[in-house]
C-alpha positions as CSV (number, residue, x, y, z in Angstrom):
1,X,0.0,0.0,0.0
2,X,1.2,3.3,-0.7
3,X,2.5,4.8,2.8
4,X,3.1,8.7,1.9
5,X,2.3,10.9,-1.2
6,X,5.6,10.7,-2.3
7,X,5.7,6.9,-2.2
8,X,6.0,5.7,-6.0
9,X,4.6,2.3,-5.1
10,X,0.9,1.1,-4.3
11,X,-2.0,-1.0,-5.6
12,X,-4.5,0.0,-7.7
13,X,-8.0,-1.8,-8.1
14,X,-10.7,-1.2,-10.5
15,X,-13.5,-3.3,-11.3
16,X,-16.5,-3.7,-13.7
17,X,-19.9,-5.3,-12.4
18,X,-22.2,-5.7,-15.4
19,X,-25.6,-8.0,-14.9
20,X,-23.6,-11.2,-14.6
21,X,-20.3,-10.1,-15.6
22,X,-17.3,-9.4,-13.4
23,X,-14.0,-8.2,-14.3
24,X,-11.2,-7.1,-11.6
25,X,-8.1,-5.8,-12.1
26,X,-5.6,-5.5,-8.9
27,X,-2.2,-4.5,-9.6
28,X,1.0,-3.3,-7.9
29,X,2.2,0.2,-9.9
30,X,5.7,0.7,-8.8
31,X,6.8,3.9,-11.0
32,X,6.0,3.9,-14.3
33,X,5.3,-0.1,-14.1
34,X,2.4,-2.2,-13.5
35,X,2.6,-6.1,-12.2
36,X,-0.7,-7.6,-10.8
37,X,-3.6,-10.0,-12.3
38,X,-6.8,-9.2,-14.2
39,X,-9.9,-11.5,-14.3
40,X,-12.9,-11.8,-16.4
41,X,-15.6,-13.6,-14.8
42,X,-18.0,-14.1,-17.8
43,X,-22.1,-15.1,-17.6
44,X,-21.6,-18.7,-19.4
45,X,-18.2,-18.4,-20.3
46,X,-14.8,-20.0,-19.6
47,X,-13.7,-17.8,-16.1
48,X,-10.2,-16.4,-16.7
49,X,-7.5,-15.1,-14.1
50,X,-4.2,-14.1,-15.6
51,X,-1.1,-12.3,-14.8
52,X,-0.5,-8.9,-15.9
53,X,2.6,-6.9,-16.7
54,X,2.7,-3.7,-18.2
55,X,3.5,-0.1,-18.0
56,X,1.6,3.4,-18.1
57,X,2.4,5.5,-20.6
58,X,0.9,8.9,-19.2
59,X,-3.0,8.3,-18.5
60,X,-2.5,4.8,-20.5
61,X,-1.5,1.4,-19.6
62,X,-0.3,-1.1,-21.9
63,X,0.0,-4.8,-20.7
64,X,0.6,-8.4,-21.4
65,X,-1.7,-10.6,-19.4
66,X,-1.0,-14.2,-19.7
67,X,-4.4,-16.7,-19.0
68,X,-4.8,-20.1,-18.5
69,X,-7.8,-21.0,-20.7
70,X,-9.1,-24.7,-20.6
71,X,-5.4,-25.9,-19.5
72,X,-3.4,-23.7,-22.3
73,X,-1.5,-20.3,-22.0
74,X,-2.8,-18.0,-23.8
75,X,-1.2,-14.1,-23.6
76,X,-2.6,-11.0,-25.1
77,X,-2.0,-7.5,-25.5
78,X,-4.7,-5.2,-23.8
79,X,-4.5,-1.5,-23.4
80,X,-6.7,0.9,-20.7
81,X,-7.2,4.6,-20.7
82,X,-7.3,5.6,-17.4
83,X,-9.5,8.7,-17.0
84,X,-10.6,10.2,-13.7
85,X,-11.3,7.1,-11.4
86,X,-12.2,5.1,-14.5
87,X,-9.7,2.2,-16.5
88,X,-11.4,2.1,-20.2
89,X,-10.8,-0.6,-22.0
90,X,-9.3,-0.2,-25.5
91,X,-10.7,-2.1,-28.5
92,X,-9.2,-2.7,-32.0
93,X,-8.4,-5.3,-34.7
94,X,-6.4,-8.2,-32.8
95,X,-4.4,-11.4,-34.6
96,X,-2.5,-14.2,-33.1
97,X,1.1,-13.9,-33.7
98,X,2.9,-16.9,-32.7
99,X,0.7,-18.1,-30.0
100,X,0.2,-13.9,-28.9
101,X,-3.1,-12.1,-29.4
102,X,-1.6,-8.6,-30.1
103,X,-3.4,-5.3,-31.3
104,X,-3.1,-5.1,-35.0
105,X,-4.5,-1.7,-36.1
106,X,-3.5,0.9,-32.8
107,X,-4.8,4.1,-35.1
108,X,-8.3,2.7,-35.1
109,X,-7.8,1.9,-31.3
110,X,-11.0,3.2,-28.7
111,X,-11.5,3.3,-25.3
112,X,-15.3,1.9,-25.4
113,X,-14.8,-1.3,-24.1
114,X,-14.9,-2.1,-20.1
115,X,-15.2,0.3,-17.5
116,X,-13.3,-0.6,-15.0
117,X,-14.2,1.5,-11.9
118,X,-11.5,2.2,-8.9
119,X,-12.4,0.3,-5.8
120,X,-10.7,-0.2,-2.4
121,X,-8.0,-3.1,-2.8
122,X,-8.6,-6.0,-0.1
C-alpha cells in the first residue's frame, strides 16, 4: 500500500460489475510499471484469471496478461485509458502472432470497451 504521497509504489484496483459479468483488475504500480492479475468472470463463459505486466504511458496502460484457458496459456496485448477514477478498456483489430493475441491496427484503437471503476484493494 502506498505509505506517503511521495511513495511511488501502491496497488491499484478497479473493477467492472455488469448484470452477470465481473472483471477485476488488482495491480501493484511501482513507477512507471504495472505487475498484478486481471480477471474476467463471464455469464456462461470460460472464467479467466491471468497475470499482468505492463507499464503506463501517461494516462495509458499497456499490458501483457498471460491466461490459463481450458489448461493452455494464452497471452494477449490489452491497453486501458485511465480517465478520472475510470480504466477504459481499449478495443481494435487483434491477430495471433505466434501463439500472442496482439493489437493489429493501434490508429483505429477506442476506449469503449470495459469500465473498470476504482475500488478499495482488499
Amino acid at each position: 500500500m502506498k505509505t506517503s504521497d511521495k511513495d511511488s509504489t501502491f496497488n491499484i484496483c478497479y473493477s467492472s460489475i455488469v448484470k452477470k459479468d465481473t472483471v477485476l483488475l488488482n495491480a501493484l504500480m511501482f513507477g512507471d510499471s504495472v505487475k498484478g492479475s486481471l480477471g474476467y468472470k463471464l455469464y456462461e463463459k470460460d472464467h479467466t484469471n491471468g497475470s499482468l505486466l505492463g507499464k503506463m504511458y501517461g494516462d495509458t496502460l499497456k499490458a501483457i496478461c498471460t491466461f490459463m484457458v481450458k489448461g493452455s496459456e494464452s497471452t494477449q496485448e490489452v491497453i486501458f485509458l485511465r480517465k478520472d477514477s475510470l480504466f477504459l478498456e481499449g478495443i481494435t483489430t487483434r491477430k495471433n502472432q505466434n501463439g500472442k493475441i496482439i493489437f493489429t491496427d493501434l490508429e483505429k484503437l477506442h476506449f469503449d470497451g470495459l469500465v473498470l471503476k476504482h475500488v478499495p484493494c482488499k
